[in-house]
N, C-alpha and C positions, 0 to 999 in steps of 0.2 A: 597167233600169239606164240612166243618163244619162253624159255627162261635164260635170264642176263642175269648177271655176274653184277654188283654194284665196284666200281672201282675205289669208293671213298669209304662202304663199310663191309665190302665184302660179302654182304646176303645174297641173295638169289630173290630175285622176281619176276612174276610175269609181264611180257612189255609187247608192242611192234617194233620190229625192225631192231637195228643196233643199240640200248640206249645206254650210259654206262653209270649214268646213277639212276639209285631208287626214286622213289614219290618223295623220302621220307627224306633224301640227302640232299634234295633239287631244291628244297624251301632254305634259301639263307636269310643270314639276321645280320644286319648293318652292324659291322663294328664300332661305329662312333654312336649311333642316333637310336639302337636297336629296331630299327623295321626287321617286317621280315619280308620275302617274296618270294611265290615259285619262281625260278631262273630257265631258260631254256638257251639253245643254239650258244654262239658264241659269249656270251656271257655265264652258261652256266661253265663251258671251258674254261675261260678263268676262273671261275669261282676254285674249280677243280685241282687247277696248275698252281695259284697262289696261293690256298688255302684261308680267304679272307673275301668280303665281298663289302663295298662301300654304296649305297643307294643315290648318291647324285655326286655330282662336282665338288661340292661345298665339302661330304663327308671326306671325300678324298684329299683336300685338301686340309681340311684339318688334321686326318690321319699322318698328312705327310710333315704336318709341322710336327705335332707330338713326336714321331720320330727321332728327326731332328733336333728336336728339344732333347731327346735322351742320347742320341749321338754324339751333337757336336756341341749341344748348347744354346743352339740359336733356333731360328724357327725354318729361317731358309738358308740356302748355302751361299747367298749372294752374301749373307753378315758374316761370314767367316774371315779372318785377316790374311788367311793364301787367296782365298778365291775374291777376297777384294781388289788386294793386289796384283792379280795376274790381268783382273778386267782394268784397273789402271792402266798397268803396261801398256796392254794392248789397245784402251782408246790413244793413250798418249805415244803410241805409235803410227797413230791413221792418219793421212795426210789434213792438212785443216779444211779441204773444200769438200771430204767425207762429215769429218766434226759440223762445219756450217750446216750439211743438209741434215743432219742427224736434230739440230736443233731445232731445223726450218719443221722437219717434221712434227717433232714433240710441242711445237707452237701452233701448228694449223688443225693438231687433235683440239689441243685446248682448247683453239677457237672458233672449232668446229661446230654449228647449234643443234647438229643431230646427235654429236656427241654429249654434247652440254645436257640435252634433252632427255640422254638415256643414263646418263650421271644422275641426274635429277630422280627422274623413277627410280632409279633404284634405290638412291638415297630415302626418298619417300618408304619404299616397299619395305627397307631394314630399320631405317632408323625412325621414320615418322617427319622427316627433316629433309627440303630439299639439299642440303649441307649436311653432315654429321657435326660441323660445329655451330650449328644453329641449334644445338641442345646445350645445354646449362650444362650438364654433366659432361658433356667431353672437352667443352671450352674449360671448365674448372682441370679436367684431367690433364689438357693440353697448356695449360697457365703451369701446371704445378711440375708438369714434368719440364715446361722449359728453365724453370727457374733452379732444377736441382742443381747440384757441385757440378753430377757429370756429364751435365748438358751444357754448361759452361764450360767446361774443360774442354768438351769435344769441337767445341763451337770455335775456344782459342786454339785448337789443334788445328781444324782445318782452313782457319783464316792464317793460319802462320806455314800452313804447306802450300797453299793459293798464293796471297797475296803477300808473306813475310811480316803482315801486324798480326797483333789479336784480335784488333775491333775490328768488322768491316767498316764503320766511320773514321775510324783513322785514317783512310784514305780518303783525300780532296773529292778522288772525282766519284765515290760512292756516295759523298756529300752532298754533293753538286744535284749527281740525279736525283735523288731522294728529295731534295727539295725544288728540283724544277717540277719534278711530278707531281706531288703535293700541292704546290703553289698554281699550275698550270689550270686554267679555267676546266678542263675536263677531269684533270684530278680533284679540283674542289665539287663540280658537280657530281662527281662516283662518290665521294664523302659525304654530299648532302642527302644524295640518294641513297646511300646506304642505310645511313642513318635515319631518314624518315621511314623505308622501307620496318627497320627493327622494332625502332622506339617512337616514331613517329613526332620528329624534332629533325629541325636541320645542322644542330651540332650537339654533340655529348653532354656539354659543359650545359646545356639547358635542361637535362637531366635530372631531377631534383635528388635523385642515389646517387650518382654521379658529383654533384655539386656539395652534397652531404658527405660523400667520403673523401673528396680532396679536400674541403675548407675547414671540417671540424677537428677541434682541438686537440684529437688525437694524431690524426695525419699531419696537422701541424710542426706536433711537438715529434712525431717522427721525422719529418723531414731537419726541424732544426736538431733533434742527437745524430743524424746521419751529418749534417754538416760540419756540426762541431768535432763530433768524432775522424773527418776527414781534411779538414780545414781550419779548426777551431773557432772559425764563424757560425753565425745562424743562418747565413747564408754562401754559395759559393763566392757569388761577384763579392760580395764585403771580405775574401782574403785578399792580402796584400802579395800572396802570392799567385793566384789566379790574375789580379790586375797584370800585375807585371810581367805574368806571362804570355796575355792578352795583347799586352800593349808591345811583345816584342813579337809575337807571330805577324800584328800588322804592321809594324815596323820595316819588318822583313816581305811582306807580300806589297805594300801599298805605300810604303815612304813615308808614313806619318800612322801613329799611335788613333788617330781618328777617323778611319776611309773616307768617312762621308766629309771629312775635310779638304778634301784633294781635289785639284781641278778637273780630272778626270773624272772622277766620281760625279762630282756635282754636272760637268757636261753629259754623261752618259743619263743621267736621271732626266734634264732637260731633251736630251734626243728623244728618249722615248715616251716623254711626255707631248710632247713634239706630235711622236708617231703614233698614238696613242688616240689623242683628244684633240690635234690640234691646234694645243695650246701650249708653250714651255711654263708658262703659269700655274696652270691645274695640275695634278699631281693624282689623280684618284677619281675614278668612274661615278664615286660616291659625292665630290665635289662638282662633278658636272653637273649629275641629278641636281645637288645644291641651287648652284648657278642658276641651270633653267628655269626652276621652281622658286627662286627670288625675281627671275627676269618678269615671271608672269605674273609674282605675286608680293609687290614690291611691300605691302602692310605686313607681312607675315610675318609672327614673334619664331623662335629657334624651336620652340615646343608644336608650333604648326608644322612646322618645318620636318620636323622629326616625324612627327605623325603621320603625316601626306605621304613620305617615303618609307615607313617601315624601320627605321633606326634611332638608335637612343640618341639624346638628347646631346650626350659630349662630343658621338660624331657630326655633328652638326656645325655646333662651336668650335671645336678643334679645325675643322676641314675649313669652317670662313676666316678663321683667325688665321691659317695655316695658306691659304688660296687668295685672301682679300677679295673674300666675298661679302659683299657690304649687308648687313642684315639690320633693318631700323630700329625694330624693337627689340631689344637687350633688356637683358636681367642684370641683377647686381651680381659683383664678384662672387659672394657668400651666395648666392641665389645658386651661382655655376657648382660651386663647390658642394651643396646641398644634393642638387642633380644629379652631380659624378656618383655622390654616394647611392641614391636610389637606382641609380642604373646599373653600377657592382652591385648592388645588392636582387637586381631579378624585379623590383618592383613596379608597377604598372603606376601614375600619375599623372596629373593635370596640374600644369602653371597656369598662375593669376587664376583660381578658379570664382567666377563671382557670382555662380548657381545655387551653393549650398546654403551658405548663410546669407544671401542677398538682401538689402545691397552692399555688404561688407565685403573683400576680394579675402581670400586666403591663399598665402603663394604656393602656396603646393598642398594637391590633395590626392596624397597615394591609398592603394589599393594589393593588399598581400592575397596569395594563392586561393587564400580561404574565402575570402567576400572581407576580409576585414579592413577599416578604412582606418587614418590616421591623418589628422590635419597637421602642416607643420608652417608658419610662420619666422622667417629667418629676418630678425630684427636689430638693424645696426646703428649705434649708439647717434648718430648724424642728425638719423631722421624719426628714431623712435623716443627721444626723451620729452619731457613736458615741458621742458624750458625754453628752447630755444630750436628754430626749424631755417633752414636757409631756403626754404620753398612753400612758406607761408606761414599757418597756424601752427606749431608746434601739438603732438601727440595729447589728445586730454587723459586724466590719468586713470580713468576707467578704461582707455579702448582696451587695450588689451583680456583684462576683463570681462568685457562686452562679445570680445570675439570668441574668449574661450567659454560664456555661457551658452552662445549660440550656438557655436559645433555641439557642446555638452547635450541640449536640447534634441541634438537629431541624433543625437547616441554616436560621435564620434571624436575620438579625444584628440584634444590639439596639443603639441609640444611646441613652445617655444627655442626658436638656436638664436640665441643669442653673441652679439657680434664674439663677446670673450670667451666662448666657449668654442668656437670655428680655429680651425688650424689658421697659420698665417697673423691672428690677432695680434696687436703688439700695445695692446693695451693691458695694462697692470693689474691684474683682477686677481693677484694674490691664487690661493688653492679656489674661489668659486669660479666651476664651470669646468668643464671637461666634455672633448672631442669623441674621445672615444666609450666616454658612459652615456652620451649624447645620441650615438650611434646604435650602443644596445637598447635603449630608449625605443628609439624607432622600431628599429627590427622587431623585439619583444610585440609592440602596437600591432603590426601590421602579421604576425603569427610566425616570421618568419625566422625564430631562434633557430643557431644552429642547432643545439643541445637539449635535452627536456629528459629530467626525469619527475617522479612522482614521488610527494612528501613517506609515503607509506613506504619506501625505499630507505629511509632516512631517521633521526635520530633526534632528537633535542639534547644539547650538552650547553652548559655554564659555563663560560669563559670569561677568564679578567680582558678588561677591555683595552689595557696594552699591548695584551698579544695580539687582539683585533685590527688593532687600532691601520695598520697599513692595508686589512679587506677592505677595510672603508673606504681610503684614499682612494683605492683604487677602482672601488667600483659604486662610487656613490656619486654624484655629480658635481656634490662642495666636498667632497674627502672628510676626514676623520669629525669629531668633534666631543667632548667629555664627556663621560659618562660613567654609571656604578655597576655595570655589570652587563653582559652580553652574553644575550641566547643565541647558538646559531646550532643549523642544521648538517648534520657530517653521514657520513655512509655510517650503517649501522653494526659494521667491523670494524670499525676505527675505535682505539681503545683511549690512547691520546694524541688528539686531533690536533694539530698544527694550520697554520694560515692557508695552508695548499686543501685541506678537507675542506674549509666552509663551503656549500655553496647559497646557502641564505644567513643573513643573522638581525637581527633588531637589539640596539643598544637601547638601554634604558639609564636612565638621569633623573635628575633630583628636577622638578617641577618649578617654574620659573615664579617667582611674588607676585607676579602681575599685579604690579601698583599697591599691595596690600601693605602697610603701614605696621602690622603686628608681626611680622617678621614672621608669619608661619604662608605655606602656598595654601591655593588652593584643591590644590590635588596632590597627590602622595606622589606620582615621579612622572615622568617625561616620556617619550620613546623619542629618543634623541637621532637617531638615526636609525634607518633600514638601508637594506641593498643586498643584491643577489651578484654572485659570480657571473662577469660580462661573458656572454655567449651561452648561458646556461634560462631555461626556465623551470622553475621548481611549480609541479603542479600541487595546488593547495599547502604552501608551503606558508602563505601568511598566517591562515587558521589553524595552523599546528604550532607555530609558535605563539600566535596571540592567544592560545588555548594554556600555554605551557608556563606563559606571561602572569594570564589570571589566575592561574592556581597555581604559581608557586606558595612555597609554605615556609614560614620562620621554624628553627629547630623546639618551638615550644606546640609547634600545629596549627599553630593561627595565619594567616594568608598575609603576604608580606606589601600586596597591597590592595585595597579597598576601593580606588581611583587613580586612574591613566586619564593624559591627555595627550595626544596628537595630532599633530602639524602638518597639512601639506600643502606643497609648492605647488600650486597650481600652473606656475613654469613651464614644469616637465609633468607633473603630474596630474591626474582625472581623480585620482581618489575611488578608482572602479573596486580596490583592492578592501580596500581600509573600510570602505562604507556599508558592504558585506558581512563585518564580522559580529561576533556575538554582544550584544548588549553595548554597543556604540551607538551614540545619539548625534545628529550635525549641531555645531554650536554657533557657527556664525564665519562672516568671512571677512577681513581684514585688509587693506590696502597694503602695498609692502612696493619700498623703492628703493637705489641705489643713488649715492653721489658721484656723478662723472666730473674729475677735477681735469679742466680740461686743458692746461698749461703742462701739465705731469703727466696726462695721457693715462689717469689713472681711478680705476673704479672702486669704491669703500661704500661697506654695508653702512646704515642707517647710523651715524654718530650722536646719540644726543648730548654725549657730553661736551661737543663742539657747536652746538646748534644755533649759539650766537654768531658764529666765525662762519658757521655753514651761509646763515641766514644772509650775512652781509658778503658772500662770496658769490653768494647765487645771482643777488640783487647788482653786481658787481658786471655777471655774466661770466665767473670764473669756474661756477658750478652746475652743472645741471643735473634736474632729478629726472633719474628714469625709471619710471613706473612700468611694473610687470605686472603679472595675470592678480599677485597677491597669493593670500594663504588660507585655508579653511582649517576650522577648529574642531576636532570631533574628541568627546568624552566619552571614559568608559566607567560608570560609576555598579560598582558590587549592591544587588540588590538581593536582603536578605528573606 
């Protein structure tokens, strides 16, 4: 034993051999992490020389960004604008077959699987994620950071030092690749596979968040104020400046405003359809399947067809219309059109189904996310009226009726689409019938509203029914019709609520004589019209206002009415809603038809005060009556 000197604190202690710190001065403490540890040999010489000691790679690294950070600003010196600069010069000094291998290499780590494999671990060991962006929180960080001012700016800095644009899509051939890659059978399987890997779906858009945050009313109306605010359209293609600037890029690339006009075009399509299928006819691997699956199964309706293969219904029809793929059994036009819509719409279905209600056929029987069913019968004035049939018996005036008791019976509501209500109709039907309140119909049925909020959100307010009067149109099936007053429902910070707040209302009316001869009704008023904002479901919204209905109060406290009666279209509606509410009794069900005048190509509700002229018009064959599902009666009588 000797006594030594400490170098670090100057005591004396007893030691072997030369040592030059104490016990006391040999224990350091991590400046980033605080560990401590005795030190010995070459490490405790550092400790000694630098006056600092970091416990792994990791502290020293972060030691050396904080630094940094208070030096120069940045974390490393490679961010600095000298030391950027100087490593530009001098890549863009190295001859290009140094640059190429400098690439080759930074591609063979990438795709290296031992590399891949120890990326991975690690990823796992810090972040929980073989990616750091397979966490929610850095994908959001990495969204928010690409989207600031000066990540755009930087972005238009370095495509204008590169390549002289802003966008890298501005250039053709950035274009080009991006979508040979994309489109290329390998790039579509890395997207499928990706995508089922995450979410377990083979595209995005079958996503129900996904599908929910592009299609709903909000992203809508943001896409249309970005348009207009850029274009003044609600869309880009509807500027008349985008057309025309559309039409002179291909002007200028291809000799005609339509490429796929061009003889070149059209033969290039043919080559590699040619090259492709073997066929200059077929056009699509999806029309081949087609083909073969007609060759083999020559009975097979378009909905077989679709099925057997795993595709919806329009590609189907489109590819044989488009290919002259003969398919024997065909649906009606309205039948296709109906199809197109459940197939944008996500929902699962069966044509001509004749299981359910047997042996009745119902043309379509969909099925939404939830298990919920919805029948829907698309009936065109030719072959659905009572009068007169070019394929035998003409419709009797119960069927329809008949078929909506049946569905009714197995607890599933059937909607009739009537031919005047389908886009395309060019038959006269005045304001009854509407496409697209046609459409929320469905959707609503089958649970698949974009929108839903809950009554308890919401408000009851009294509104004159002129200012209503355009919610109606719009979202009722036959549009407005008179009334003395309208409840509807509005956000319950709306102070004065405008046409844009409602999103439920029930107009109420003076109650019809029903034949009664003393000029007084039978009941005190009407509920002349309902209807809900298209694309919205209000939960429990009927029973907050048929609550608000029966006890309204005249300014004396007495209840302003005693008896309601209401009307529904069993058309479009089940009556699931109405039948539910408090102190409603069913009153009976009613036949209900329309006159198709059929020289005018034109539909009118029930005329009796023509009924002589009807009679001999019909009789004539100039009229025909077409009978729908009819109307059910339900009362609400105040029991004291």
């Amino acid at each position: 034993m000797r006594t030594c000197t400490c170098d670090m604190c100057g005591r004396q202690f007893e030691a072997r051999g030369n040592t030059k710190a104490c016990p006391e001065c040999r224990v350091a403490t991590c400046v980033v992490c605080g560990r401590k540890k005795a030190l010995e040999g070459a490490a405790l010489t550092k400790y000694r020389h630098r006056g600092y000691w970091c416990c792994s790679p990791k502290c020293a690294s972060t030691k050396l960004r904080r630094e940094n950070l208070e030096r120069y600003g940045v974390e490393f010196l490679c961010q600095t604008p000298e030391v950027r600069e100087r490593i530009k010069a001098g890549i863009a000094a190295e001859p290009d077959e140094v640059k190429q291998a400098r690439r080759e290499r930074i591609a063979d780590v990438g795709r290296d699987e031992a590399a891949k494999a120890r990326r991975a671990a690690t990823n796992l060991e810090r972040y929980g994620s073989v990616s750091p962006l397979g966490l929610e929180e850095n994908r959001a960080k990495g969204v928010e950071a690409a989207r600031s001012d000066e990540a755009k700016a930087k972005r238009r800095r370095t495509n204008l030092e590169r390549r002289g644009i802003e966008n890298n899509f501005g250039d053709r051939g950035v274009i080009a690749k991006a979508h040979a890659a994309a489109n290329s059978p390998e790039g579509r399987a890395r997207a499928a596979q990706t995508c089922m890997e995450r979410y377990g779906v083979k595209s995005p858009y079958l996503i129900p968040e996904v599908r929910e945050k592009c299609w709903n009313e909000g992203s809508r109306a943001k896409r249309v104020e970005t348009s207009m605010g850029k274009f003044g359209t609600e869309h880009p293609f509807q500027s008349e400046e985008v057309k025309a600037k559309r039409a002179a890029m291909n002007l200028a690339r291809y000799g005609d405003e339509q490429p796929s006009r061009t003889e070149e075009f059209k033969q290039i399509a043919r080559d590699r359809r040619e090259e492709k299928y073997g066929d200059p006819s077929i056009g699509t691997e999806t029309a081949v399947k087609i083909k073969e699956y007609v060759d083999g199964h020559p009975s097979a309706s378009v909905q077989e067809i679709a099925t057997a293969l795993g595709v919806s219904y329009s590609v189907v029809w489109c590819n044989s219309k488009r290919h002259g793929v003969k398919i024997r059994k065909h649906q009606s036009y309205l039948e296709h059109i109906m199809a197109d819509y459940l197939d944008s719409l996500g929902a699962m279905y069966i044509v001509h189904d004749r299981k359910t209600i047997a042996p009745l056929e119902l043309d379509f029987l969909a099925e939404g996310p939830d298990g919920r069913k919805v029948a829907i019968e698309v009936n065109d004035v030719l072959t659905h009226n009572s009068t007169y049939s070019p394929y035998g018996d003409p419709k009797p005036k119960r069927y329809h009726y008949e078929k909506t008791t049946a569905c009714r019976e197995k607890g599933i509501p059937l909607v009739h689409a009537w031919e005047w209500c389908m886009p395309g109709s060019e038959i006269d039907s005045g304001r009854m019938g509407s496409w697209e309140v046609l459409k929320n119909r469905i959707a609503h049925a089958l649970g698949m509203t974009r929108n839903r909020i809950g009554a308890r959100e919401l408000k009851v307010v009294e509104m004159a029914p002129k200012a209503c009067a355009e919610f109606f149109e719009r979202n009722n099936v036959n549009g407005r019709r008179g009334a003395k007053t309208v409840f509807a429902l509005v956000g319950k910070g709306v102070d004065s609520p405008t046409l844009e707040d409602i999103y439920m209302a029930y107009a109420v009316g003076d109650a019809h004589l029903g034949g009664r001869k003393d000029g007084k009704a039978k009941y005190d008023a009407e509920i002349a019209r309902g209807a809900c904002r298209l694309g919205w479901e209000v939960m429990g919204g009927a029973s907050k206002l048929w609550k608000a209905i029966t006890e309204a109060k005249c300014e004396d406290g007495s209840y302003r009415w005693d008896s309601l009666v209401y009307y529904v279209d069993l058309n479009y509606f089940s009556a699931e809603s109405v039948s539910t509410l408090d102190g409603i009794e069913y009153m009976g069900w009613s036949p209900s038809f329309w006159n198709y005048w059929v020289a005018d190509n034109r539909l009118k509700n029930r005329e009796p005060s023509r009924n002589a002229e009807v009679r001999a018009a019909r009789e004539a064959g100039l009229v025909w009556e077409v009978y729908g599902a009819g109307t059910e009666t339900y009362v609400w009588i105040r029991r004291t």
